[in-house]
C-alpha positions as CSV (number, residue, x, y, z in Angstrom):
1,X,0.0,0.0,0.0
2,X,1.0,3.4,-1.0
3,X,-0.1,7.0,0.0
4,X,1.7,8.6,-3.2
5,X,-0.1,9.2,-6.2
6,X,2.4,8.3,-8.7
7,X,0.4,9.6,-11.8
8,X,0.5,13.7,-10.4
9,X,4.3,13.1,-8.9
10,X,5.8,11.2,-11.7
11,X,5.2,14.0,-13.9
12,X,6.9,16.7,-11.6
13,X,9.4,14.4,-10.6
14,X,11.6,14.5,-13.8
15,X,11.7,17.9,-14.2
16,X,14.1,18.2,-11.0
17,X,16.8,16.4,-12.4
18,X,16.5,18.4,-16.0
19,X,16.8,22.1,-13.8
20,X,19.4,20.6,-11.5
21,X,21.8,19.7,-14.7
22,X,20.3,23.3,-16.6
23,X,21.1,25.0,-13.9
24,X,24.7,23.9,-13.7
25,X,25.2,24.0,-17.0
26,X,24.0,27.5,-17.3
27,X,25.9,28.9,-14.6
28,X,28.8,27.7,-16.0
29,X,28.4,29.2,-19.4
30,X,27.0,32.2,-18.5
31,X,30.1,32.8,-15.7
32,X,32.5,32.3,-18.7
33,X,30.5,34.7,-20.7
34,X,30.7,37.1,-18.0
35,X,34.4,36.8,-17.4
36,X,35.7,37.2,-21.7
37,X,36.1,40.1,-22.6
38,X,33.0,41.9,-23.9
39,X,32.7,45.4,-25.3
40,X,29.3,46.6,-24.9
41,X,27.4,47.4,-21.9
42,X,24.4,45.1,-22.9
43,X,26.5,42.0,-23.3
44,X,27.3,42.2,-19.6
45,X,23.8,43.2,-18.5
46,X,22.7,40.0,-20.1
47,X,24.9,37.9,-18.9
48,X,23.8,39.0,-15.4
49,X,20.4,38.2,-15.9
50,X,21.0,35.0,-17.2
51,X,23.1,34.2,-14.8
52,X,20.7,35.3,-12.2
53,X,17.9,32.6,-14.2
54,X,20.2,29.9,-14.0
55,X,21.5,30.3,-10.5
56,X,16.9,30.0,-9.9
57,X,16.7,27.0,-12.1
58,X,19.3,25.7,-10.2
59,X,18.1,26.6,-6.5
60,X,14.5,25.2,-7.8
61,X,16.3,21.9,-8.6
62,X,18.0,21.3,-5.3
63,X,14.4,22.5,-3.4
64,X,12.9,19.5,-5.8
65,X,15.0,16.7,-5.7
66,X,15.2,17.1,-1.8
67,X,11.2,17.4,-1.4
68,X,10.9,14.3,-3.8
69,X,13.4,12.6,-1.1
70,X,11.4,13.0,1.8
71,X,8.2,12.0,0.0
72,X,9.9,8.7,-1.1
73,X,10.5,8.3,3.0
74,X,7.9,9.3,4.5
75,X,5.6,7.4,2.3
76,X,7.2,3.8,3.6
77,X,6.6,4.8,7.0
78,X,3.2,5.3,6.4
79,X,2.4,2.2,4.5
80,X,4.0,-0.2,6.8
81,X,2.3,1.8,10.0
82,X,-0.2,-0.5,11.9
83,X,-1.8,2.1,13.5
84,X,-4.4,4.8,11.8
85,X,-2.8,7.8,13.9
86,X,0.9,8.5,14.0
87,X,2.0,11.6,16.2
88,X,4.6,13.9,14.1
89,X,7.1,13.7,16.8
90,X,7.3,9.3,16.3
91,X,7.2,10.1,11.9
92,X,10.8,12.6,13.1
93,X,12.4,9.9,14.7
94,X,11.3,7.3,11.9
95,X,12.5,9.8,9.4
96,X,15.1,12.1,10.2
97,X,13.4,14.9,9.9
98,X,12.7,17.8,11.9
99,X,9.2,17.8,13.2
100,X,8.3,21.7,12.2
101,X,9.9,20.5,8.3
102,X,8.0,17.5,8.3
103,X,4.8,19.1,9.5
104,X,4.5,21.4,6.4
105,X,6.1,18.9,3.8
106,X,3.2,17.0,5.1
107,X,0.8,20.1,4.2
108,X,2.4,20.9,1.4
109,X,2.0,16.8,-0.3
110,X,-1.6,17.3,0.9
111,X,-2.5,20.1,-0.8
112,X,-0.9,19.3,-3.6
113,X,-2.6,16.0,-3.5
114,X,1.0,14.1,-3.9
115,X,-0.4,12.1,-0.6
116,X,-4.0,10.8,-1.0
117,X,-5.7,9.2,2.0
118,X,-3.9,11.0,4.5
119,X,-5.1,14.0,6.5
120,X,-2.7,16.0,9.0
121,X,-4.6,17.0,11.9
122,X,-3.0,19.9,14.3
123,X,-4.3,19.1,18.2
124,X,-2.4,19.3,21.5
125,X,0.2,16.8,19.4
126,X,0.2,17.2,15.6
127,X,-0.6,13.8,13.9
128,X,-1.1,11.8,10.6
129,X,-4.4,10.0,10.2
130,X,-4.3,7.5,7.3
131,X,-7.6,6.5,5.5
132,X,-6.5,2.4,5.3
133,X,-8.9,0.2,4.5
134,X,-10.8,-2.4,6.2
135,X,-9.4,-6.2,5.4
136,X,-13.2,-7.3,5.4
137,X,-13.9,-6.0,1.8
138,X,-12.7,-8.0,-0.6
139,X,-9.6,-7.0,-2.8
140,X,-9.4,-7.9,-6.8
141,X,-5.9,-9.2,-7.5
142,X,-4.2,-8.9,-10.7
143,X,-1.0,-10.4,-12.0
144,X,1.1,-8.2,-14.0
145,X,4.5,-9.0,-16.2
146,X,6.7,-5.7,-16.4
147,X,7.3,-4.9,-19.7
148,X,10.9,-3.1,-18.8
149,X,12.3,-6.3,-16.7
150,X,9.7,-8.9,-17.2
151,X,9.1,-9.7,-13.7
152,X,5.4,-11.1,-12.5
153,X,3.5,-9.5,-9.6
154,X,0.1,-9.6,-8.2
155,X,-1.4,-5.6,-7.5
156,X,-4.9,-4.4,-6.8
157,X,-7.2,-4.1,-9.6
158,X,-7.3,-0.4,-10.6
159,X,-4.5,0.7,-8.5
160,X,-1.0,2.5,-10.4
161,X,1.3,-0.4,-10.2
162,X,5.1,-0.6,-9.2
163,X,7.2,-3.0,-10.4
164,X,9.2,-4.6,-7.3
165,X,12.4,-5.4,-9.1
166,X,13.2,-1.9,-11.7
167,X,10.5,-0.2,-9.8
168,X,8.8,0.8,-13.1
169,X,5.4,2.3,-12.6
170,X,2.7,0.5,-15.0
171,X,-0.4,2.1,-15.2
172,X,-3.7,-0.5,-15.4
């Protein structure tokens, strides 16, 4: 069981790694620009801006890739939990994270609807209350061949699939 919703934060996720290598890659050119020789004013007015635009792609890129990080461990946590309430200060010591980063990364997945089936609830102690399922209903299983490593797995009917072994996500 998973709380992400693959389908909205697979197609966010790739663009972190594109700004992160943009980013570089701009911030090198443009510093060499900036350091030749140039003899009008405007060619160093550009360069600044550009390398001001690069030196955002590439801050926006580090923000990403470390957001998409936490997700990937908090979501674990939460899927192996027992219990339909965890407390933010136990999800801190599971995670590593501070508990006033972790409290709006929480908000944040939520309202972006990255995390479905989870609501954040702010009381005497802030906590996690997970929407899981009752065992009594009866679940469809389906098996599944992934067409990247060819590896069979049984997933719930209708659910966004995950391959176990390339972790490939396979869409039913």
């Amino acid at each position: 069981m998973s709380f992400v919703t693959y389908k909205k934060v697979n197609s966010k996720k790739t663009l972190a790694p594109f700004r992160l290598g943009g980013g570089i890659f701009g911030l090198i050119f443009t510093a060499s620009l900036l350091f030749t020789k140039t003899e009008t004013k405007s060619g160093k007015g550009a360069g600044i801006f550009f390398l001001v635009i690069f030196l955002l792609m590439l801050i926006k890129g580090i923000v990403q890739t470390r957001t998409f990080k936490a997700m990937y461990l908090i979501d674990p946590i939460l899927a192996k939990s027992e219990k339909n309430v965890i407390t933010l200060a136990e999800l801190s010591m599971m995670t590593g994270i501070g508990e006033k980063r972790l409290h709006r990364l929480i908000k944040k997945f939520i309202r972006k609807k990255f995390f479905h089936d989870v609501e954040l609830f702010d009381g005497d102690e802030p906590s996690v209350h997970l929407k899981i399922e009752s065992d009594d209903t009866p679940q469809s299983e389906i098996e599944l061949t992934c067409p990247d490593c060819g590896v069979k797995f049984t997933t719930k009917l209708g659910a966004v699939a995950r391959c176990p072994e390339c972790a490939s996500i396979i869409n039913i």
